[in-house]
Structures are given as C-alpha cells and as structure tokens.
Backbone as CSV, one residue per row, in Angstrom:
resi,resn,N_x,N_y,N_z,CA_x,CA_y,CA_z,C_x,C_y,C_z
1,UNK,-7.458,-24.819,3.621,-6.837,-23.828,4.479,-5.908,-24.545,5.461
2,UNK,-4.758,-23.940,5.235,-4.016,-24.599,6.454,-3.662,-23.709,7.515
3,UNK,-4.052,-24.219,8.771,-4.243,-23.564,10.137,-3.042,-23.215,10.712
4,UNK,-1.859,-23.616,10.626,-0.625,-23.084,10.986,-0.044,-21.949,9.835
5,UNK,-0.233,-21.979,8.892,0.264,-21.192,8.318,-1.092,-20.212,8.514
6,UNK,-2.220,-20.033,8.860,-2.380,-18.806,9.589,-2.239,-18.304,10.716
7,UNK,-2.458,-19.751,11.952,-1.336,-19.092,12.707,-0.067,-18.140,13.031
8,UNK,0.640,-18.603,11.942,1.906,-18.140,11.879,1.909,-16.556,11.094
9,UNK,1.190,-16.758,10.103,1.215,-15.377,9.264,0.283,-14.544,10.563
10,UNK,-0.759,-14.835,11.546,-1.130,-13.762,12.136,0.080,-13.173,13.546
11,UNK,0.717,-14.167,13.704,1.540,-14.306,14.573,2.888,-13.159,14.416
12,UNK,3.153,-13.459,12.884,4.102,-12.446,11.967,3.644,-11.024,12.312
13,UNK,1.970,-10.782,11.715,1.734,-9.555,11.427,1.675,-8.973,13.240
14,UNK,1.257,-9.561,13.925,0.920,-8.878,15.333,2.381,-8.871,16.210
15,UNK,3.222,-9.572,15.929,4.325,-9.247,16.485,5.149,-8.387,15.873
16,UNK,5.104,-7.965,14.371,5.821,-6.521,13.658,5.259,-5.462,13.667
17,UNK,3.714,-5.646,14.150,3.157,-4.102,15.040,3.652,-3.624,16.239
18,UNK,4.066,-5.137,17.450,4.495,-4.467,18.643,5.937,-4.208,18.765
19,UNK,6.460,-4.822,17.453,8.117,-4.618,17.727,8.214,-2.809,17.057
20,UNK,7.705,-2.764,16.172,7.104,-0.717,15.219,7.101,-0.009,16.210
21,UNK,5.988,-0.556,17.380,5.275,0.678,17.845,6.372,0.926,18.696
22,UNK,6.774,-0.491,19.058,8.063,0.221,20.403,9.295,0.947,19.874
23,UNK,9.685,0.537,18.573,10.588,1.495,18.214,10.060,3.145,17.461
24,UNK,8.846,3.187,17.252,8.861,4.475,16.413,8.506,5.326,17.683
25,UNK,8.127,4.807,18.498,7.991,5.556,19.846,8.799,6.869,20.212
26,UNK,10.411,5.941,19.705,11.559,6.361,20.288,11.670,7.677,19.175
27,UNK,11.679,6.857,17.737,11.508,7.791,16.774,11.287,8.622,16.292
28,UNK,10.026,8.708,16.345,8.685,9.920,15.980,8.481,10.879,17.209
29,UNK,8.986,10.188,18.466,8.467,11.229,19.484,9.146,12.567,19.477
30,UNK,10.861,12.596,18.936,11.691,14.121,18.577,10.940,15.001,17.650
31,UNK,10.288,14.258,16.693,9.518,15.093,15.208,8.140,15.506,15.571
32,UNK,7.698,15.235,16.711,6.286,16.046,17.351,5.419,14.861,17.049
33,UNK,5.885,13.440,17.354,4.262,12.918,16.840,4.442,11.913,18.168
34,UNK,3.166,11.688,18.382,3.051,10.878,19.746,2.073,9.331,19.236
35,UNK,2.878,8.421,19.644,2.918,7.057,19.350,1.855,6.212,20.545
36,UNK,1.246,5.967,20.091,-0.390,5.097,21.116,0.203,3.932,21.238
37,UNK,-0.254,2.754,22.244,-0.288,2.035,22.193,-1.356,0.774,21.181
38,UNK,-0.494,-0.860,21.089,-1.172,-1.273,20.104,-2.672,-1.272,20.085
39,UNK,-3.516,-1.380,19.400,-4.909,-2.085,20.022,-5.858,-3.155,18.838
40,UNK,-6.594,-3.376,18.949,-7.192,-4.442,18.275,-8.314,-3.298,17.441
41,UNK,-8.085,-3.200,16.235,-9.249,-2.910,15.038,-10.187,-3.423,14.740
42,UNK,-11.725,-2.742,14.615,-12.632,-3.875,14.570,-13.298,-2.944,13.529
43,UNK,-13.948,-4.230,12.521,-14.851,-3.319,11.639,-14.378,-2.230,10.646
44,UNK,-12.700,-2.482,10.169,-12.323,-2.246,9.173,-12.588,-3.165,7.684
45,UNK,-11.769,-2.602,6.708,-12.487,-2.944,5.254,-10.712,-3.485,4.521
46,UNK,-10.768,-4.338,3.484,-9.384,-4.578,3.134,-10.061,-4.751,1.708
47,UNK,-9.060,-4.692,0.894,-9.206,-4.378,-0.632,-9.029,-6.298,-1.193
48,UNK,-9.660,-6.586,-1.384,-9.359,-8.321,-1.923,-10.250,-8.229,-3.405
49,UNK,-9.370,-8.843,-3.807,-10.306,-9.535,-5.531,-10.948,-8.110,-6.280
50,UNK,-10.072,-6.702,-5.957,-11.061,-5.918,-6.505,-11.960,-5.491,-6.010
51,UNK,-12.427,-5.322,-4.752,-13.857,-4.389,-3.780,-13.336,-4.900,-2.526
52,UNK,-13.840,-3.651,-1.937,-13.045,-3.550,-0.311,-14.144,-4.681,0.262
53,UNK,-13.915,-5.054,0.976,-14.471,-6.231,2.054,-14.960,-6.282,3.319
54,UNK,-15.339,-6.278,4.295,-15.742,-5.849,5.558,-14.815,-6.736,6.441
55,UNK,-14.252,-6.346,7.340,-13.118,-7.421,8.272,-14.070,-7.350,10.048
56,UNK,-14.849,-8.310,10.229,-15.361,-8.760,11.442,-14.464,-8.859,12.432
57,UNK,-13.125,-9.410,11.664,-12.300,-9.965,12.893,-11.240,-8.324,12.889
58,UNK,-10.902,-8.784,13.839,-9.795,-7.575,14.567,-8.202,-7.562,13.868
59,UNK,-7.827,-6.247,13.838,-6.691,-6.471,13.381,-5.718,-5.434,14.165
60,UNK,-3.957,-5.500,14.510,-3.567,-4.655,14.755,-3.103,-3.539,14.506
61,UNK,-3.209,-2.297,15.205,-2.693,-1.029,14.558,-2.584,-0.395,15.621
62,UNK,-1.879,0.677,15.447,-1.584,2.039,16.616,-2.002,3.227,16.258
63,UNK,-2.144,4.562,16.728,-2.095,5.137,16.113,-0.947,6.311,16.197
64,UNK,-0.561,7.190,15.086,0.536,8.101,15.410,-0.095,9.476,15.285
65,UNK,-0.184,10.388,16.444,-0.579,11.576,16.272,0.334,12.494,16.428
66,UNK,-0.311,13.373,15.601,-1.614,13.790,14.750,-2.256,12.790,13.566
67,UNK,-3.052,12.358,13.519,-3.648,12.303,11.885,-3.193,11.165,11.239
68,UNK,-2.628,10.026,12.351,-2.144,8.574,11.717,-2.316,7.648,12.298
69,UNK,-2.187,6.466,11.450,-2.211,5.277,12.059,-1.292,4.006,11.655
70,UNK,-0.861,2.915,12.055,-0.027,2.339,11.513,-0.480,0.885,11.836
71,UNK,-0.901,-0.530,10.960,-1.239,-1.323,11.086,-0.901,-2.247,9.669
72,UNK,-1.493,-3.465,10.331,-1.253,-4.962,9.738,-2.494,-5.561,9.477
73,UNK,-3.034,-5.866,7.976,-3.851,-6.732,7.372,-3.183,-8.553,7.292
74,UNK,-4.169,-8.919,6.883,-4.094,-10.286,6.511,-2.672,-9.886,5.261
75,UNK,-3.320,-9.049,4.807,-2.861,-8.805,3.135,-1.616,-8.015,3.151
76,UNK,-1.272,-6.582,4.143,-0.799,-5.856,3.831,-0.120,-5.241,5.159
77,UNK,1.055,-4.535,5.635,1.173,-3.364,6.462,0.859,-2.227,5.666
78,UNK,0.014,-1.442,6.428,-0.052,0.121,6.075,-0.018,0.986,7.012
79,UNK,0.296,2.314,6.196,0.130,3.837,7.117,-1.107,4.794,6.372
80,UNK,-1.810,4.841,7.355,-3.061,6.358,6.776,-3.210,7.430,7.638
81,UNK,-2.675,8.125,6.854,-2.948,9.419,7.521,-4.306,10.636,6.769
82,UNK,-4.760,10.921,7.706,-6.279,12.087,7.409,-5.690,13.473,7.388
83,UNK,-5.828,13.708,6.100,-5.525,14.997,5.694,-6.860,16.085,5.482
84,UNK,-6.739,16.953,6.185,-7.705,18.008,6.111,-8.115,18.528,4.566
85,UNK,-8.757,18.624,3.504,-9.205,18.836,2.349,-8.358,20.176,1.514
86,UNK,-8.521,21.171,2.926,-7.982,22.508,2.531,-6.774,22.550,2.536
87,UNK,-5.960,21.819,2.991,-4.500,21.694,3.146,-4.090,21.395,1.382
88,UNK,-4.758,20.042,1.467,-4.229,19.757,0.203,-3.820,20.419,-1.154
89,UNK,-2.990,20.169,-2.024,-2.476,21.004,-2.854,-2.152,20.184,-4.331
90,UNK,-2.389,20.473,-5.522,-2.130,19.799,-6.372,-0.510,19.068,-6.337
91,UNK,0.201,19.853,-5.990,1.883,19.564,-6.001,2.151,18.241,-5.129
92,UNK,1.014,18.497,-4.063,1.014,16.910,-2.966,0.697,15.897,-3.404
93,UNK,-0.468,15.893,-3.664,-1.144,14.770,-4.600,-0.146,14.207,-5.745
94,UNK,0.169,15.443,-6.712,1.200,15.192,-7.772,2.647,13.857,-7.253
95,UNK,3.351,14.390,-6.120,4.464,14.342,-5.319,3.797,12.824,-4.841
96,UNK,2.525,12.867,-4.285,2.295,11.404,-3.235,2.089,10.141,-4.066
97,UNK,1.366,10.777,-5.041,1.139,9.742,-6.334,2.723,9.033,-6.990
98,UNK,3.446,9.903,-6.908,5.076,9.713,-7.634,5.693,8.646,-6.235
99,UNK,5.521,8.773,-5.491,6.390,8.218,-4.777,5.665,7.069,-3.964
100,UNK,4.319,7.091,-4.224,3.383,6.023,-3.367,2.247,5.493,-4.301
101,UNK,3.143,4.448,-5.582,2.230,4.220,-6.187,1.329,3.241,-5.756
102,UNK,1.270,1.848,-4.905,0.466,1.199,-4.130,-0.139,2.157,-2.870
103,UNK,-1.159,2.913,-3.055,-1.465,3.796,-1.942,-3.256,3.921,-2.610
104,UNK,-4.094,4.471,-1.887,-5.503,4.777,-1.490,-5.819,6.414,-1.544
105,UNK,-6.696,6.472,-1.862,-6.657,8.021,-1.314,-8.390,7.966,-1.484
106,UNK,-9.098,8.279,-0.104,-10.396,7.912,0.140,-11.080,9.146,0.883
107,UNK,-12.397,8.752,0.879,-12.893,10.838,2.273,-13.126,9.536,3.993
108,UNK,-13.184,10.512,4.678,-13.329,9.710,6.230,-14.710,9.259,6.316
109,UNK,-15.780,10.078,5.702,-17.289,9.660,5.506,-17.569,8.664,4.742
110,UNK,-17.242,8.699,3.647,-18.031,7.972,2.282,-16.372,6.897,2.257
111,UNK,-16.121,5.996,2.638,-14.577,5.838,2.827,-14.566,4.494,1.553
112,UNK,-15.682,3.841,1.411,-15.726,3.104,0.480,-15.654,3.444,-1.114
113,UNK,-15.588,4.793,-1.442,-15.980,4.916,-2.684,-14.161,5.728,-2.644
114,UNK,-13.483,5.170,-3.677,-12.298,5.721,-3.513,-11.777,6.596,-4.421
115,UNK,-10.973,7.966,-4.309,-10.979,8.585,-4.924,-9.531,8.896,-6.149
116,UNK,-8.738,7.693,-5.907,-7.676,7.511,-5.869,-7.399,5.872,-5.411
117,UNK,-6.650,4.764,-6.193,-6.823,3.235,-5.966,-6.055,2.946,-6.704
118,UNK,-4.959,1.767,-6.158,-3.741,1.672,-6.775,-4.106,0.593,-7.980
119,UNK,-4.951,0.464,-7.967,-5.712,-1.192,-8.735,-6.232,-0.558,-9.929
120,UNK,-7.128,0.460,-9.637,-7.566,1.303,-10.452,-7.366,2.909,-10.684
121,UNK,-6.068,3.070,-10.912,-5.027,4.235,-11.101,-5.740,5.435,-12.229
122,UNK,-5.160,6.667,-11.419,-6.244,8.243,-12.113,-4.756,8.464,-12.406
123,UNK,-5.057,9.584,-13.312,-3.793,10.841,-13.499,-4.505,11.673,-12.072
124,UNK,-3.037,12.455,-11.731,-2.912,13.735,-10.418,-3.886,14.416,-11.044
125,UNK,-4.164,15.140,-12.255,-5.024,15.853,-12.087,-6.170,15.270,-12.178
126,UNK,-7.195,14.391,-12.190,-8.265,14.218,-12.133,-8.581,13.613,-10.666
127,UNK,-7.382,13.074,-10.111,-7.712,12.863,-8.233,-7.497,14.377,-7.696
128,UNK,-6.868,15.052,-8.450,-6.816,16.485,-7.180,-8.509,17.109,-7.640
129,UNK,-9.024,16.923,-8.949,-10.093,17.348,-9.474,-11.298,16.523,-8.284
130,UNK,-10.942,15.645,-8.247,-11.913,14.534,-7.517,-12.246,15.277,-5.873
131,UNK,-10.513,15.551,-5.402,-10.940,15.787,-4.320,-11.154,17.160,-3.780
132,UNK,-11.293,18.068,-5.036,-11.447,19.296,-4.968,-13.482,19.237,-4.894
133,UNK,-14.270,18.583,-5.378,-15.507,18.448,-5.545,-16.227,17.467,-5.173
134,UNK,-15.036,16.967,-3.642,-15.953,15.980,-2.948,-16.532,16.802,-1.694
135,UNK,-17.178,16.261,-0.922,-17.876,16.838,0.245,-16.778,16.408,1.606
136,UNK,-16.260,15.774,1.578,-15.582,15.493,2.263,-14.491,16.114,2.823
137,UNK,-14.605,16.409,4.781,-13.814,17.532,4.656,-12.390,16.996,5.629
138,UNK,-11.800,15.490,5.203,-10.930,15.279,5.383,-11.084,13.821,4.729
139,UNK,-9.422,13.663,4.297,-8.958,12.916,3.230,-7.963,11.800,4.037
140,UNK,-8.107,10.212,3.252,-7.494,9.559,4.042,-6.542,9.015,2.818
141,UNK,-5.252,9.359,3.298,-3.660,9.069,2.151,-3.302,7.702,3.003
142,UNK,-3.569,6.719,2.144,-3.372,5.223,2.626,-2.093,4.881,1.595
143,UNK,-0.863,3.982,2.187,0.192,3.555,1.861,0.084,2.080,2.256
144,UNK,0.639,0.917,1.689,0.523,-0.099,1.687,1.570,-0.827,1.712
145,UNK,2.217,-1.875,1.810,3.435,-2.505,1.668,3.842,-3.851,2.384
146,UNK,3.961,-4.881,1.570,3.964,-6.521,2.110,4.789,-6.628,3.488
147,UNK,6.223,-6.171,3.641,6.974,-6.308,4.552,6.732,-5.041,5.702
148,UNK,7.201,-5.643,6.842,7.076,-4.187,7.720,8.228,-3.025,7.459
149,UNK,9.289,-3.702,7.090,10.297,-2.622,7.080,10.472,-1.992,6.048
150,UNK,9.392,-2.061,4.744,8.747,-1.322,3.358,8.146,-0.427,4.288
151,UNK,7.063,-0.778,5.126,6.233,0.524,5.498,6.623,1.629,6.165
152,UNK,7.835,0.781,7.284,8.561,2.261,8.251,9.284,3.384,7.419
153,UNK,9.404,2.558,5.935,10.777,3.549,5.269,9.238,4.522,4.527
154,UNK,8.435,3.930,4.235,7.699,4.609,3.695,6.442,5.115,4.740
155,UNK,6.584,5.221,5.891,5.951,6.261,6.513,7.195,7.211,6.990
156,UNK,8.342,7.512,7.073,9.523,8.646,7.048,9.235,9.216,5.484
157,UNK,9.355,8.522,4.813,9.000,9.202,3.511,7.549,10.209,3.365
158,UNK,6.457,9.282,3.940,5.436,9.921,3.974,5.564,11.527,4.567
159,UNK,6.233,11.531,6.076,6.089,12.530,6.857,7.225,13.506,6.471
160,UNK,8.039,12.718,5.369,8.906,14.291,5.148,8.081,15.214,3.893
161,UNK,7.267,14.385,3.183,6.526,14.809,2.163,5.306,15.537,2.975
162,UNK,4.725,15.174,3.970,4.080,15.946,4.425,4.117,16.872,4.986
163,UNK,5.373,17.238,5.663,6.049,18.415,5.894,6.280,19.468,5.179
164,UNK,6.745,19.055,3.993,7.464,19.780,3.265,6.169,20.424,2.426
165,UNK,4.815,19.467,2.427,3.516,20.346,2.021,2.782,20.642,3.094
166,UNK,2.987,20.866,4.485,2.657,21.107,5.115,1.161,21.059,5.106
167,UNK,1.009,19.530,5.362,-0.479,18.952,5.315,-0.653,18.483,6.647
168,UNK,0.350,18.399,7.629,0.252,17.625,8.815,0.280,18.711,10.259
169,UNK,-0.855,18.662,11.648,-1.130,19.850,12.216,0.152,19.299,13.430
170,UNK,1.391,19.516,13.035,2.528,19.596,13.968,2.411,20.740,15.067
C-alpha cells in the first residue's frame, strides 16, 4: 500500500465533495431542492469484489433535499435518492435502467439485499416485479460514477427523469 497515493486519492475525493456542494447550492436551490452542508458518513457499505462491505471509516457526502444525497467512496462518486414505493412506475424503472446502467436499486430497511445491481443486472420487468413484492416502503435509486463531473451530469439527468415521473416530493 502506498500511503500517498491514499493520501492523495482521499484528498481528491473530499475536496470534489466541497467544491459540488458549493456549487449545486447555487444550482439546485431555483429547482426546489435544498443543499446541506458536507459531513462525515459513518457506517456505510461499498460494493468491492462482488458483496457490499461495511466502511468503519467515514466518508464524505451531503445531502440534497428532498430524498438525496451526494457523496464520495474510496471506489466511486454517487447520487441516491429514496423513492417512496407507490410512486414508482414501471416506465421509471424501465427509463432509469436505460439511462443509469452502473446504478443500485435497494429498500431503506433490508438495504443489503439488492433489488436491482449493476454487477448483477435484471430485465425492468422483473426489478419492477421485485419491487412491487417487497415490503419495503421506500426505495433507494443509487447512481455511481468514477469522476465527479460524471456524477453532477448524471444527477441533472437523474432529477429531470424524476420529474418527469414524478417520483420526487417537490
């Protein structure tokens, strides 16, 4: 293991959270969503080698409300947003799957067992089947992406798709 190059890669990921948050601030705040400040994550899970993992150590993220969050893994930037069960619609799923093929789709309870996994890929109809007969009464649409400026384009993407299925409580 070499110690500067994690230095540096944590250095990367925590300084392209605080440079995000200060600009989507500006961003997101016209479209109704209100932008948190950064904070330290504890006791999240990251997908490595095939099974999610337990993360002891802290990581950064914000969150964007309603119903989001925006952060930096060792591994990855992502956006997840918690979608209410009843909202959901086959055409979304159909639509989120098409345009977010590295993405998650998990319940907020049982969050380890996934219902939807870019590693291990469903057809739309057997994840909308999945999440039509889970217990779970909100859904977490996880997006993923190496660079930060992959994730900003693909959380605008996210929120016009969520609009337009009106899954998000604007």
């Amino acid at each position: 293991m070499n110690l500067l190059e994690v230095h540096n890669h944590l250095n990367k990921i925590w300084g392209e959270i605080f440079r995000m948050n200060e600009a989507l601030k500006e961003k997101l705040s016209p479209m109704g969503f209100k932008v948190e400040p950064v904070e330290e994550v504890f006791n999240a899970y990251i997908y490595l080698e095939g099974e999610w993992r337990e993360m002891i150590y802290p990581h950064p993220a914000f969150e964007i409300k309603p119903q989001g969050e925006l952060g930096a893994t060792i591994q990855s930037f992502y956006i997840v947003f918690g979608i209410p069960k009843d909202k959901i619609s086959q055409d979304f799923i159909l639509e989120f799957l098409e345009k977010f093929p590295k993405s998650y789709i998990y319940g907020s309870e049982n969050f380890l067992e996934d219902i939807y996994n870019h590693d291990k890929p469903r057809l739309p109809d057997e994840v909308y089947r999945l999440i039509a007969e889970t217990q779970e009464e909100v859904l977490q649409f996880e997006v993923e992406e190496e660079e930060a400026s992959e994730i900003e384009e693909k959380l605008f993407g996210f929120i016009k798709l969520a609009k337009k299925h009106g899954v998000l409580e604007l």
